[in-house]
TIFIKOL-245793 format. One record per residue (C-alpha): residue in three letters; x, y, z; residue number from 1. Coordinates in Angstrom, 3 decimals. Last residue first. Layout:
<recs>
    aa          x          y          z     i
   ALA          X          Y          Z   NUM
...
</recs>
This chain:
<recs>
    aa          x          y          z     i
   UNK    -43.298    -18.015     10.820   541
   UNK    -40.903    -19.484      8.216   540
   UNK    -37.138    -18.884      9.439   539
   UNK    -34.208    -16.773      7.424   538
   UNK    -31.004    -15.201      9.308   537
   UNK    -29.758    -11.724      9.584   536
   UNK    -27.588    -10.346     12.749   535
   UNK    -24.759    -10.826     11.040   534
   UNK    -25.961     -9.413      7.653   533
   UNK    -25.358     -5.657      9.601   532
   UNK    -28.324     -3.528      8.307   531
   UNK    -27.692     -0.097      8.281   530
   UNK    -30.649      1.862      6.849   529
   UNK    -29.225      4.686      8.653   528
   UNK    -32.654      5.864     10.304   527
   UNK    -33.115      2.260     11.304   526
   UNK    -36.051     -0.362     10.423   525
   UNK    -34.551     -4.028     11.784   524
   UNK    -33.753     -7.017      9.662   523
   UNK    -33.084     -9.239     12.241   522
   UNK    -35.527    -11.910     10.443   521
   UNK    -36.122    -12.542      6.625   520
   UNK    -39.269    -15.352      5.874   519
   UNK    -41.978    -12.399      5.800   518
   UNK    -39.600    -11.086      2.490   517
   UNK    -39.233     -7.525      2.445   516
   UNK    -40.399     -5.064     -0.262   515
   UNK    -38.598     -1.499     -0.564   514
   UNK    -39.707      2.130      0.355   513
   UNK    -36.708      3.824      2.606   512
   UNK    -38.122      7.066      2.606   511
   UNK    -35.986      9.674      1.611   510
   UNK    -36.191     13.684      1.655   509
   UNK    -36.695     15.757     -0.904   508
   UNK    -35.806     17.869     -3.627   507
   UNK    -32.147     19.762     -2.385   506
   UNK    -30.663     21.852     -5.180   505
   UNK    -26.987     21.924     -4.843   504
   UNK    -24.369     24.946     -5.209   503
   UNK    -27.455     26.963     -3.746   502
   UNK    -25.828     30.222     -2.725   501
   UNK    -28.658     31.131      0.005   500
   UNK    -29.300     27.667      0.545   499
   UNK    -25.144     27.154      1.649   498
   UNK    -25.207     29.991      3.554   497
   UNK    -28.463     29.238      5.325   496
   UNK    -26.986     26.179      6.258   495
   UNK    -23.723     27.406      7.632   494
   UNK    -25.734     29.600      9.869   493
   UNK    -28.124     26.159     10.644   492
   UNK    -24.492     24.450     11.968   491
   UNK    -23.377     27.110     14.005   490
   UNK    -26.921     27.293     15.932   489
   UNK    -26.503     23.355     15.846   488
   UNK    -23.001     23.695     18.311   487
   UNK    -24.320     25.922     20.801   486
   UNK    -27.290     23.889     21.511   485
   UNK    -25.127     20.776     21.404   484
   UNK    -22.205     22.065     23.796   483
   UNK    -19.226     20.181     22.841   482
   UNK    -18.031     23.164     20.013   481
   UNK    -14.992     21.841     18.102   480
   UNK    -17.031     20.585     15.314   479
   UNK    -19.240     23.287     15.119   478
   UNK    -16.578     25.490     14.755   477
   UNK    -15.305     23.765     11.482   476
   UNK    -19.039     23.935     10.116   475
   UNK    -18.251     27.990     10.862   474
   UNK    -15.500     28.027      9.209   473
   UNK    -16.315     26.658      6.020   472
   UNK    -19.293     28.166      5.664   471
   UNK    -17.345     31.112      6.092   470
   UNK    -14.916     30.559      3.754   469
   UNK    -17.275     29.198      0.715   468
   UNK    -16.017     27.008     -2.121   467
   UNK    -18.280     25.653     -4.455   466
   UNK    -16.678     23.010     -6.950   465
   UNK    -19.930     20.823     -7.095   464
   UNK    -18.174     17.423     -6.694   463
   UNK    -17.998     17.783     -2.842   462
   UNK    -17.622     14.280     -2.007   461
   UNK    -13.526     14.206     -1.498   460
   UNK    -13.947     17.673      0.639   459
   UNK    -11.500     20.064     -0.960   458
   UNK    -14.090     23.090      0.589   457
   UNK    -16.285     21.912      3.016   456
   UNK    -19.570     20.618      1.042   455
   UNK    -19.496     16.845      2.427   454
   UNK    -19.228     18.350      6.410   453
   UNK    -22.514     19.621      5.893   452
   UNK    -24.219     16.301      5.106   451
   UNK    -22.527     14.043      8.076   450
   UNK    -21.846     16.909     10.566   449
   UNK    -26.396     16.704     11.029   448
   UNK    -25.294     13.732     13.495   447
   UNK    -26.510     10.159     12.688   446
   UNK    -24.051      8.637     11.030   445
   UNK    -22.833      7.926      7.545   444
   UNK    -26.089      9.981      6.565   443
   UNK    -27.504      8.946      2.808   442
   UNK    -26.905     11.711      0.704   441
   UNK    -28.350     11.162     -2.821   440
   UNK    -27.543     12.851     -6.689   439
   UNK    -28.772     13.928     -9.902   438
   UNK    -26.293     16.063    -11.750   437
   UNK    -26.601     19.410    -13.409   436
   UNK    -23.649     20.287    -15.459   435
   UNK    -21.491     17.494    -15.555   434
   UNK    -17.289     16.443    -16.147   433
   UNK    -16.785     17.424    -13.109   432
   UNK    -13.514     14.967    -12.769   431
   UNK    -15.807     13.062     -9.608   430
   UNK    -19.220     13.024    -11.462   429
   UNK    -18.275     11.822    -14.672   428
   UNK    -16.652      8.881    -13.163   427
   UNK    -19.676      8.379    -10.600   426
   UNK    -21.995      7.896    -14.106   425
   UNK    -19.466      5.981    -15.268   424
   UNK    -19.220      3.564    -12.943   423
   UNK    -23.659      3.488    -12.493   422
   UNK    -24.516      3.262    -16.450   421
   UNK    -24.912      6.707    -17.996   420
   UNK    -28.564      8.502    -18.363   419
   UNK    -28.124     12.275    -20.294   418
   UNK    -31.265     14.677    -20.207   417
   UNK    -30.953     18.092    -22.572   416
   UNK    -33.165     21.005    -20.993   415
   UNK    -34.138     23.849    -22.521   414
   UNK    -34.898     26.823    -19.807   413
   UNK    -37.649     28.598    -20.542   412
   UNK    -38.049     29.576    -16.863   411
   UNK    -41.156     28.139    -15.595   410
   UNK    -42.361     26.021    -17.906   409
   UNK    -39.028     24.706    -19.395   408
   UNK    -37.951     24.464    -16.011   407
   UNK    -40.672     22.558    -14.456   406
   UNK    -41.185     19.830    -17.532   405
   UNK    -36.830     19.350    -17.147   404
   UNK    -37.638     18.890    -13.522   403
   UNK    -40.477     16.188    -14.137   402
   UNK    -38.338     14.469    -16.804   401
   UNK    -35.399     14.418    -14.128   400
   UNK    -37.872     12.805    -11.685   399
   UNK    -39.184      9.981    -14.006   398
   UNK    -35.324      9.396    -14.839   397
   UNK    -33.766      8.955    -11.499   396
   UNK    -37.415      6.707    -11.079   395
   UNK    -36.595      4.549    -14.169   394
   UNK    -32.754      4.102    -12.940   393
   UNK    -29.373      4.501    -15.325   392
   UNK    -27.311      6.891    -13.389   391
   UNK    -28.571     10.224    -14.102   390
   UNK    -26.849     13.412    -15.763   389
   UNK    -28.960     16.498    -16.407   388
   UNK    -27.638     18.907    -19.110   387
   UNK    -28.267     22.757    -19.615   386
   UNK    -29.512     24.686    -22.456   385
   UNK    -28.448     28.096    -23.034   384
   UNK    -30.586     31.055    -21.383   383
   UNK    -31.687     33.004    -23.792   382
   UNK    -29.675     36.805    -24.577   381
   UNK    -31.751     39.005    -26.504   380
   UNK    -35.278     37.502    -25.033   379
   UNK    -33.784     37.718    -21.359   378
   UNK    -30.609     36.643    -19.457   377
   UNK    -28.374     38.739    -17.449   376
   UNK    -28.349     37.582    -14.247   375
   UNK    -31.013     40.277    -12.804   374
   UNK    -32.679     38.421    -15.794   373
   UNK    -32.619     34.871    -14.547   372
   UNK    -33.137     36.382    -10.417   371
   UNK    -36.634     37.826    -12.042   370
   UNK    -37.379     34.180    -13.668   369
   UNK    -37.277     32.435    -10.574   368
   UNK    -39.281     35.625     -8.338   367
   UNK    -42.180     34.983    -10.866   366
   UNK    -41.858     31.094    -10.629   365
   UNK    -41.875     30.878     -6.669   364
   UNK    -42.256     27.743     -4.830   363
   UNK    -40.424     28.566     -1.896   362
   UNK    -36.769     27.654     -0.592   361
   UNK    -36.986     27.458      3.080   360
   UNK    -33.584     27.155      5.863   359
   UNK    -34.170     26.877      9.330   358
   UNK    -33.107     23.097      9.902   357
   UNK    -34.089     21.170     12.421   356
   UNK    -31.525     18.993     14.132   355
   UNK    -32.647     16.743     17.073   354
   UNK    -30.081     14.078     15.929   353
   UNK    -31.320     14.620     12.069   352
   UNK    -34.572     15.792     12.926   351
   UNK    -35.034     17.623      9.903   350
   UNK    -32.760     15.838      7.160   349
   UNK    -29.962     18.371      6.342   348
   UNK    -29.785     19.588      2.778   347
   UNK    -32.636     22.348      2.936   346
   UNK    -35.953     23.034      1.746   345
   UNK    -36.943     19.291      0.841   344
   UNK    -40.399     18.116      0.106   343
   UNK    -41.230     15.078      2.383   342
   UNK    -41.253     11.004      0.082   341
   UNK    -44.337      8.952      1.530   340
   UNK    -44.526      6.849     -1.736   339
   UNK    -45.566      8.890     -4.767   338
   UNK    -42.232      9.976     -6.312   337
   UNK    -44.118     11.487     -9.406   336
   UNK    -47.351     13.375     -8.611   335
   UNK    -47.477     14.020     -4.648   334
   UNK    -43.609     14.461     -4.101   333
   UNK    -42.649     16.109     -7.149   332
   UNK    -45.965     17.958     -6.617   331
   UNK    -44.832     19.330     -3.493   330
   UNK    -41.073     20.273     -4.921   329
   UNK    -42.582     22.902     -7.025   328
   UNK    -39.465     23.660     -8.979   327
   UNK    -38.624     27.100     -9.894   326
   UNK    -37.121     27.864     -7.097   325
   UNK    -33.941     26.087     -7.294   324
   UNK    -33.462     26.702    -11.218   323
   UNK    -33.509     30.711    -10.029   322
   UNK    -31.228     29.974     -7.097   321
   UNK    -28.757     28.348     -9.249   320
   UNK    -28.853     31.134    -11.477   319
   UNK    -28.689     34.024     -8.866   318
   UNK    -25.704     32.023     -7.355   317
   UNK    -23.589     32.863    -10.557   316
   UNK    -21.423     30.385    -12.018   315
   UNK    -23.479     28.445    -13.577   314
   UNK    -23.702     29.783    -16.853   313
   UNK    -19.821     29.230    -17.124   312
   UNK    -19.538     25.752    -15.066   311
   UNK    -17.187     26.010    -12.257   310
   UNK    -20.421     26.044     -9.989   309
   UNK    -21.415     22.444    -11.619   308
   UNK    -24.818     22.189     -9.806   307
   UNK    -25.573     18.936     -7.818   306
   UNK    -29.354     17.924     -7.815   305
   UNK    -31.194     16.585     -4.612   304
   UNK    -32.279     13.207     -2.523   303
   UNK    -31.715     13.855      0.619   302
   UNK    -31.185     11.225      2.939   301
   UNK    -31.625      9.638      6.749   300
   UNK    -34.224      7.113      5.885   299
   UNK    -37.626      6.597      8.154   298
   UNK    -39.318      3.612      6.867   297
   UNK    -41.736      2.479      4.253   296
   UNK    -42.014     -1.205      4.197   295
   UNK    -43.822     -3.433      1.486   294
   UNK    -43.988     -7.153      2.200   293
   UNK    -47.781     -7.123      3.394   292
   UNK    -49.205     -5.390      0.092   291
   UNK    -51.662     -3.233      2.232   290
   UNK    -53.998     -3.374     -1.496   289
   UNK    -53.626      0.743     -0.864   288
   UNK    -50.082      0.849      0.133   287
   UNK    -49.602     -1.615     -2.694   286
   UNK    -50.837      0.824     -5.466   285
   UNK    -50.081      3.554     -4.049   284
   UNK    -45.808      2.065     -3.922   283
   UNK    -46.301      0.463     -7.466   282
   UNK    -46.147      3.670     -9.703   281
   UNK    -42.991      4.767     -7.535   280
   UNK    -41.108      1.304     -8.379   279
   UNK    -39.580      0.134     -5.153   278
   UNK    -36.020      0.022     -4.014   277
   UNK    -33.317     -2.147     -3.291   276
   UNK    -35.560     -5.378     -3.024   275
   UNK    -35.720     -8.141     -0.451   274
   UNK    -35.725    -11.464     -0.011   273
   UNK    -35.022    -12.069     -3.797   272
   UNK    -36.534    -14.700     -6.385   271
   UNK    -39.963    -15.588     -5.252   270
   UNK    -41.431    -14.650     -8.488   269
   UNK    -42.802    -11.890     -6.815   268
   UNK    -39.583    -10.136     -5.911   267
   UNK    -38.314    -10.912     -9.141   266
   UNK    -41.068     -8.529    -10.915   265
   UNK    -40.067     -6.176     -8.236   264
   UNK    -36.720     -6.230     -9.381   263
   UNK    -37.669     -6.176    -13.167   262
   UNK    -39.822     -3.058    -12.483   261
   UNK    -36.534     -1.274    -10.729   260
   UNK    -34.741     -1.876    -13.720   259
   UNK    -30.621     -1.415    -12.491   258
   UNK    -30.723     -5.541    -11.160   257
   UNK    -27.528     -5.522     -9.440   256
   UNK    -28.100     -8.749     -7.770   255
   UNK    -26.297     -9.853     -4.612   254
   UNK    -26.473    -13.742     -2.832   253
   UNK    -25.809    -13.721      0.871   252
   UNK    -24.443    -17.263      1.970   251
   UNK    -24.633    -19.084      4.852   250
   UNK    -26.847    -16.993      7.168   249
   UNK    -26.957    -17.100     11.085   248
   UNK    -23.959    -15.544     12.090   247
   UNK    -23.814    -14.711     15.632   246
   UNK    -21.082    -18.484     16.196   245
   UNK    -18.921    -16.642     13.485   244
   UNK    -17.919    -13.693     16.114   243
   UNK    -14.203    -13.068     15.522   242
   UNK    -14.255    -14.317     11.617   241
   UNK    -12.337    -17.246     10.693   240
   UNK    -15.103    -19.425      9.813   239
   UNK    -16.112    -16.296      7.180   238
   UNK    -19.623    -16.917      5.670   237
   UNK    -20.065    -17.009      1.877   236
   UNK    -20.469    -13.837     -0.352   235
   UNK    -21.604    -14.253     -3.826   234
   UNK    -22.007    -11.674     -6.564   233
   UNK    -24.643    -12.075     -9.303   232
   UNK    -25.353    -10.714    -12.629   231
   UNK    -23.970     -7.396    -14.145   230
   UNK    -20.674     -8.736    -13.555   229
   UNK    -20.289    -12.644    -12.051   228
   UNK    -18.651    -11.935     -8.867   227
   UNK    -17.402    -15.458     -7.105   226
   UNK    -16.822    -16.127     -3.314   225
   UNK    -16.360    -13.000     -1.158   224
   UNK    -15.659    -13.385      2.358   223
   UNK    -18.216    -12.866      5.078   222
   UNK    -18.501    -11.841      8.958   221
   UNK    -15.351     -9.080      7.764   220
   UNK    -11.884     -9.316      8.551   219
   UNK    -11.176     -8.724      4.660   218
   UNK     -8.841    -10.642      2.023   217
   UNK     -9.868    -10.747     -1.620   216
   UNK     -7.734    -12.237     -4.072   215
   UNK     -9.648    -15.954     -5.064   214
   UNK    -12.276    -13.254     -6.452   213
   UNK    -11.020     -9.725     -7.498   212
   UNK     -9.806     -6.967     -4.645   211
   UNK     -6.495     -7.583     -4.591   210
   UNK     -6.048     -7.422     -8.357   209
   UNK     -4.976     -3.411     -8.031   208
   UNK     -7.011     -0.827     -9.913   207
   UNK     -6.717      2.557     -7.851   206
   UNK     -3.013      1.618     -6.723   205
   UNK     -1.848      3.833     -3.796   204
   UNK     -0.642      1.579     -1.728   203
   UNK      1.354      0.039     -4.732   202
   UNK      0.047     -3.164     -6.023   201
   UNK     -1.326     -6.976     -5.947   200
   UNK      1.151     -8.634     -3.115   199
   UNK      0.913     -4.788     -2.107   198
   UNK     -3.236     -5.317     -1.265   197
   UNK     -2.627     -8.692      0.041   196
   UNK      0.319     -8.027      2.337   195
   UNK     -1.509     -5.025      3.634   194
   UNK     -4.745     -6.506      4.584   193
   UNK     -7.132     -3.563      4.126   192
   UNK     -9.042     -1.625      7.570   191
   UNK    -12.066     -0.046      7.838   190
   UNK    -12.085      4.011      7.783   189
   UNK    -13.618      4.438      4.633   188
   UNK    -16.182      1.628      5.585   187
   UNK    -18.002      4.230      7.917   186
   UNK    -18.646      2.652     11.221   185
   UNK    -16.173      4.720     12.294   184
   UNK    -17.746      7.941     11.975   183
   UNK    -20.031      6.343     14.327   182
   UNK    -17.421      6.710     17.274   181
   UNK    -16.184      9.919     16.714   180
   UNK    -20.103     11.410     16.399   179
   UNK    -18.858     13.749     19.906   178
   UNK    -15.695     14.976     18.435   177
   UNK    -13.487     16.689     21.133   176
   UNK    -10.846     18.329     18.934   175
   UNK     -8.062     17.312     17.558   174
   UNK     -8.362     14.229     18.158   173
   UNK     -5.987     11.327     18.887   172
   UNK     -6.576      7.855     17.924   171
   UNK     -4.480      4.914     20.579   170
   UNK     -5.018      1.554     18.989   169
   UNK     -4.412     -1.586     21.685   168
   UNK     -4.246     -5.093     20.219   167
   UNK     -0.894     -5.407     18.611   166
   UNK      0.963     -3.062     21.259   165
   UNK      0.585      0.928     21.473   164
   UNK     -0.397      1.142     17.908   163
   UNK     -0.585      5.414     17.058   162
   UNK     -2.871      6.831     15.275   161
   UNK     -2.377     11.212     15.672   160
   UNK     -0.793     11.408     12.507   159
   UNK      2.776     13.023     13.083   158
   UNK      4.386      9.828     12.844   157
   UNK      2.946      9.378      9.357   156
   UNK      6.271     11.541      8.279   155
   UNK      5.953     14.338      5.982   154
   UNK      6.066     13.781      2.183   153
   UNK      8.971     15.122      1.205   152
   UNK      9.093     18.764     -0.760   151
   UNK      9.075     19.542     -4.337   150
   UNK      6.193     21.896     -4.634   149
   UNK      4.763     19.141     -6.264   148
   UNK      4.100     17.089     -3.291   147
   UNK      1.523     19.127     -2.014   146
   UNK      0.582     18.444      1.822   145
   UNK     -2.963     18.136      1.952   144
   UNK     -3.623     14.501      3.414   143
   UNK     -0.192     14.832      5.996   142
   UNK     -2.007     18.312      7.218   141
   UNK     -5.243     17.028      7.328   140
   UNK     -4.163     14.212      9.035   139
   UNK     -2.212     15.775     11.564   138
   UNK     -4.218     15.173     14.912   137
   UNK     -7.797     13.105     13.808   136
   UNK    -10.225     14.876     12.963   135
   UNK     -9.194     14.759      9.185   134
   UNK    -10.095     11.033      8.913   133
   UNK    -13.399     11.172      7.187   132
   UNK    -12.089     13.798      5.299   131
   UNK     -9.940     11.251      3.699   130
   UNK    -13.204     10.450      2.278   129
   UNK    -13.208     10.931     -1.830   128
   UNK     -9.477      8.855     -1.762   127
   UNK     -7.331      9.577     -4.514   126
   UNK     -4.345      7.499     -3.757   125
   UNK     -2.272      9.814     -4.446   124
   UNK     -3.054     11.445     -1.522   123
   UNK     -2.143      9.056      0.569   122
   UNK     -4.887      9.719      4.212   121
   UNK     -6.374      6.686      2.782   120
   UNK     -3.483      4.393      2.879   119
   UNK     -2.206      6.116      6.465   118
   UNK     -5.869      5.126      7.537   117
   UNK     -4.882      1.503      6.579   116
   UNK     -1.324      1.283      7.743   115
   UNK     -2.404      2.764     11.334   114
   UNK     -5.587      0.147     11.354   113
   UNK     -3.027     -3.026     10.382   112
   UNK     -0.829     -1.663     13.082   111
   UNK     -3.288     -2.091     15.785   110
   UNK     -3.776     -6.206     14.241   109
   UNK     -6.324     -8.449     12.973   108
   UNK     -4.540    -12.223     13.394   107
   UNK     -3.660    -13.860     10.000   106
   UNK     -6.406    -16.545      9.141   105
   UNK     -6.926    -15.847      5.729   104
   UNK     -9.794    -14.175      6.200   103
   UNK     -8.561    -11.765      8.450   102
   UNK     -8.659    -12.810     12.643   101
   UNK     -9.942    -10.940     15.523   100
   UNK     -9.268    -13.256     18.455    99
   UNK     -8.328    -11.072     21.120    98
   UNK    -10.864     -8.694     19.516    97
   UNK     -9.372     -5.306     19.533    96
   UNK     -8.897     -2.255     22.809    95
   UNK     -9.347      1.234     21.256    94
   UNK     -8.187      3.620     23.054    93
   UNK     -9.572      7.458     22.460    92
   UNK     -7.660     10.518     22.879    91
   UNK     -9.514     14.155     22.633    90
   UNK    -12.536     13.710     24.734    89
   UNK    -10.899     15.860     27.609    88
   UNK    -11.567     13.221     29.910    87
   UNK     -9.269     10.477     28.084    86
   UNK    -11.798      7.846     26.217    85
   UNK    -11.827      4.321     26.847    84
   UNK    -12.807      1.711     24.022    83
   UNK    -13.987     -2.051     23.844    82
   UNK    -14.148     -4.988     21.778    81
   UNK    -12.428     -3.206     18.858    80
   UNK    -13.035     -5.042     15.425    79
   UNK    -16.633     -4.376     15.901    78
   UNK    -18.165     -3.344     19.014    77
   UNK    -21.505     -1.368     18.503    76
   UNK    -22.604      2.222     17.710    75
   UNK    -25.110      3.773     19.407    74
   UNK    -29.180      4.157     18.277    73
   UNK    -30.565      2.390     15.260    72
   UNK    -32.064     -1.392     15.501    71
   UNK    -29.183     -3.274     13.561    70
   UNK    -26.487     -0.821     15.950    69
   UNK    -23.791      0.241     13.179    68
   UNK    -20.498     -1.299     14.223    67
   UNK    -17.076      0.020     15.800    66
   UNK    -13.374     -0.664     15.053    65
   UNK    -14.152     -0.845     11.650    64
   UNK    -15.482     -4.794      9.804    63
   UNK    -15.439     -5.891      6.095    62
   UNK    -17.100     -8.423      3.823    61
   UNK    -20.921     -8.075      4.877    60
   UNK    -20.778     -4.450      5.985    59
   UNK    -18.484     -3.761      2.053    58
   UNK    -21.197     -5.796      0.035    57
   UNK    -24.130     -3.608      1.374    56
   UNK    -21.575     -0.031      1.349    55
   UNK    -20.933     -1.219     -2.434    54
   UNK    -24.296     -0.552     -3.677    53
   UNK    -24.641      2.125     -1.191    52
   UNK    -21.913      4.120     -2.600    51
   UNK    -18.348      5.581     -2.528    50
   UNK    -15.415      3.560     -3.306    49
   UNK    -12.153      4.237     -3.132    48
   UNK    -10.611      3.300      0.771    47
   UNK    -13.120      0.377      1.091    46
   UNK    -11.807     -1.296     -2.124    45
   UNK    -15.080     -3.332     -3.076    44
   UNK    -15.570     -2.442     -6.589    43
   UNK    -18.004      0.515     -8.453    42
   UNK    -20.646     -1.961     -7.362    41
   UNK    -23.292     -2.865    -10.065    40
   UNK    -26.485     -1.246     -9.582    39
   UNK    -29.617     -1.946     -7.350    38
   UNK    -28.699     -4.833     -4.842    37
   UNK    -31.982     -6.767     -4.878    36
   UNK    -30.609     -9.186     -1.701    35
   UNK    -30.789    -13.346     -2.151    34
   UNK    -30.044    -14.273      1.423    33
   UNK    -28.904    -18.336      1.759    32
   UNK    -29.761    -20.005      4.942    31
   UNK    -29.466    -23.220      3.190    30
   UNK    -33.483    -24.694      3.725    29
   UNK    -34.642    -20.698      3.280    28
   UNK    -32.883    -20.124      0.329    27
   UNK    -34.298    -22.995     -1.453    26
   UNK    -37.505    -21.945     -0.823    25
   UNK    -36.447    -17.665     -1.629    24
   UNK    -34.467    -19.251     -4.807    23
   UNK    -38.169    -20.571     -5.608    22
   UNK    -38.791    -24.449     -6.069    21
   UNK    -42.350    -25.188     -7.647    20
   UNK    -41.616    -23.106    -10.556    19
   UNK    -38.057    -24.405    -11.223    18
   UNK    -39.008    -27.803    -10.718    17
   UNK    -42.174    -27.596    -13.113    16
   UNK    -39.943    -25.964    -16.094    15
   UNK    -37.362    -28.847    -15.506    14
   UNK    -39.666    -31.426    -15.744    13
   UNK    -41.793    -30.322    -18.876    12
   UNK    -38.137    -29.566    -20.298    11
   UNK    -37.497    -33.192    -19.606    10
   UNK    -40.791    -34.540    -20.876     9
   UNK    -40.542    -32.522    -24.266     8
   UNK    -36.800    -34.120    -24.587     7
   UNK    -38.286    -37.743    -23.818     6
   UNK    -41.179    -36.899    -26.282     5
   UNK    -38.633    -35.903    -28.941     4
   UNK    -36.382    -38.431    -28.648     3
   UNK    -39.217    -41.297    -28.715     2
   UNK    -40.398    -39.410    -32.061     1
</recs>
């Protein structure tokens, strides 16, 4: 009986503690951040993956030559501590940290940037952003070339990267490229350690060890600790990192919790800082209680559906513009999404850099179903049923339900919904192995480039397989033309191409909705949604 009591006292104990001591309490005294991450990361490879799950760990654990600004607005020194660029525009020269310094302590190098972008720029490695890259002189060319024809890979010599010494980088254009600079806060351009990535593999090795705990080696304010999957990554502050004496928090702790109800759940419970998302049935509800840790800010993104144009029935544009305006993208907003969310009617984000976008695609049932039979389809032939792949995520499903309602309404068209878990989901994605996809753009940087550049033909992120020459060239224009007038008016002709062919189907446009802590400084509202951990610390008010 004595046992028992002593064991009834001890859980009594234990269940007290943990209630009266939150990981947000705790956090606070150690200056530990406990961040609602989403999904699990695809991995932490800069040059593979694609993602925001993995662009939160990657700002934390890795550094480019230039940084996001926390509060919006130019880019920042990273690696480089300072840059000149030639009067044409064409060669930049990037000057790095005296002291920049990997993780293990080896000093952050110019060749360590040339080895790195000629990694991505290998095309067996099967980079989705060597596109990020192609601006540079050659790298298109040395990306493209075809090895199967039986000819040598061409020399990196003729990629415009060059390391003058060990701390001066010389990048030639090809062009003048006026969002240069922010492109490289993009983690496909960061640097790898080489020594640690061929200590675990080839340069082109998709599934080298390099990247596991114990492994890992980044120049980053951070270095990764432990990764439990499905449960909790750990990043602990890097003493050998250039600026250490900015960094404010200890530890940043990541959860990939998928169930959006069971990360606002946490949220309450005192368990996370700050939440990936919000569930769209909670967002009225706490707008109208003026819940004091919700946030609804300005997000550079389009949330839309990617078509399959190698697919048989969706082939023909007068299909995927007969799915495209069939929805009523209002009500998507006002009934379902709920939280501040602006109907799409083109790719771009208005605004985007003093973009706006002339591009509409009504509500219009009557004119849907008229472009379904000009295609061929009526009560002798039906329409087949289509697929709509999700990653697993209550809202990604709330919204596909609400499509799937629309175009059986409108059209008649049956539709078959498939959820996958976030790797796989991306896997099925990049060998087209889809229909109708959900997907997001979230701007790399803030220049209009950074959506219609993803749809160029052989571009790593167009998974759609549209292919359009003139869209092509005229978003190639753009991106030789300085003048900015000059330079959108190319840009909204390639729009109206691509919404007059409709290879995706744009739904709206984000708002960052998430909860955030009262106890989290530096975490500044930005159209990017870029916030560098750096500048991040905890305090009570």
């Amino acid at each position: 009986m004595n046992k028992i009591l002593l064991s009834f006292l001890s859980l009594v104990l234990i269940i007290s503690c943990s209630k009266s001591v939150s990981p947000v309490d705790t956090g606070l005294e150690n200056q530990t951040f406990h961040f609602g991450n989403g999904s699990e990361p695809q991995g932490i490879d800069p040059h593979i993956v694609t993602g925001v799950p993995e662009h939160h760990l990657l700002i934390a654990l890795c550094e480019g030559l230039t940084t996001s600004n926390p509060r919006g607005g130019e880019s920042l020194a990273g690696a480089a501590e300072s840059w000149d660029i030639s009067e044409d525009g064409r060669i930049y020269t990037f000057n790095l940290q005296k002291n920049g310094k990997w993780s293990n302590g080896d000093s952050v190098t110019a060749q360590d940037f040339v080895w790195s972008w000629m990694r991505v720029l290998t095309p067996s490695l099967g980079s989705q952003y060597p596109d990020m890259l192609y601006y540079v002189e050659g790298a298109q060319e040395y990306h493209s070339h075809d090895s199967s024809q039986g000819e040598a890979q061409p020399s990196f010599d003729t990629v415009g990267v060059k390391a003058l010494d060990d701390h001066t980088l010389e990048v030639t254009l090809n062009n003048p490229t006026p969002f240069f600079l922010g492109l490289l806060s993009h983690y496909s351009t960061w640097p790898v350690h080489k020594e640690t990535v061929l200590k675990h593999g080839s340069i082109d090795d998709r599934n080298g060890q390099w990247t596991r705990p114990g492994n890992f080696v980044c120049n980053g304010a951070f270095q990764l600790k432990s990764w439990e999957l499905n449960s909790r990554i750990i990043v602990e502050k890097n003493p050998m990192y250039w600026d250490a004496n900015t960094v404010g928090l200890n530890e940043i702790h990541y959860y990939p919790v998928q169930n959006v109800m069971t990360e606002d759940r946490m949220f309450r419970a005192g368990q996370l800082h700050v939440t990936s998302t919000l569930p769209s049935q909670k967002c009225p509800v706490y707008i109208e209680e003026k819940n004091p840790d919700l946030r609804i800010d300005p997000y550079m993104g389009t949330y839309f559906y990617r078509l399959n144009t190698k697919h048989p029935v969706l082939q023909d544009p007068k299909v995927r513009r007969a799915l495209a305006f069939s929805i009523d993208r209002k009500q998507l907003v006002d009934k379902v999404t709920k939280c501040g969310q602006i109907p799409a009617y083109s790719f771009t984000p208005p605004g985007s850099n003093g973009y706006e976008p002339d591009t509409s695609i009504t509500f219009d049932p009557e004119y849907a179903k008229s472009l379904l039979k000009e295609a061929g389809y009526d009560e002798n032939n039906p329409f087949p049923e289509l697929e709509i792949l999700f990653n697993t995520n209550e809202d990604h499903r709330k919204i596909a339900l609400a499509i799937q309602q629309m175009w059986q309404q409108n059209l008649g068209v049956q539709i078959k919904l498939v959820n996958q878990d976030w790797k796989v989901y991306l896997n099925r994605e990049m060998i087209g192995d889809f229909e109708v996809s959900r997907a997001g753009w979230i701007g790399d940087y803030e220049d209009p480039n950074t959506f219609l550049d993803t749809l160029r033909p052989n571009r790593g992120n167009n998974k759609t397989g549209w292919a359009n020459a003139e869209y092509d060239s005229l978003v190639e224009k753009a991106n030789e033309t300085q003048d900015q007038a000059k330079r959108y008016d190319l840009l909204n002709t390639a729009e109206k191409i691509l919404i007059d062919e409709m290879p995706i189907i744009p739904l709206y446009t984000y708002v960052r909705s998430y909860q955030l802590s009262p106890d989290v400084k530096g975490y500044y509202p930005n159209y990017l949604d870029h916030h560098h951990p750096k500048y991040i610390y905890l305090e009570r008010d």
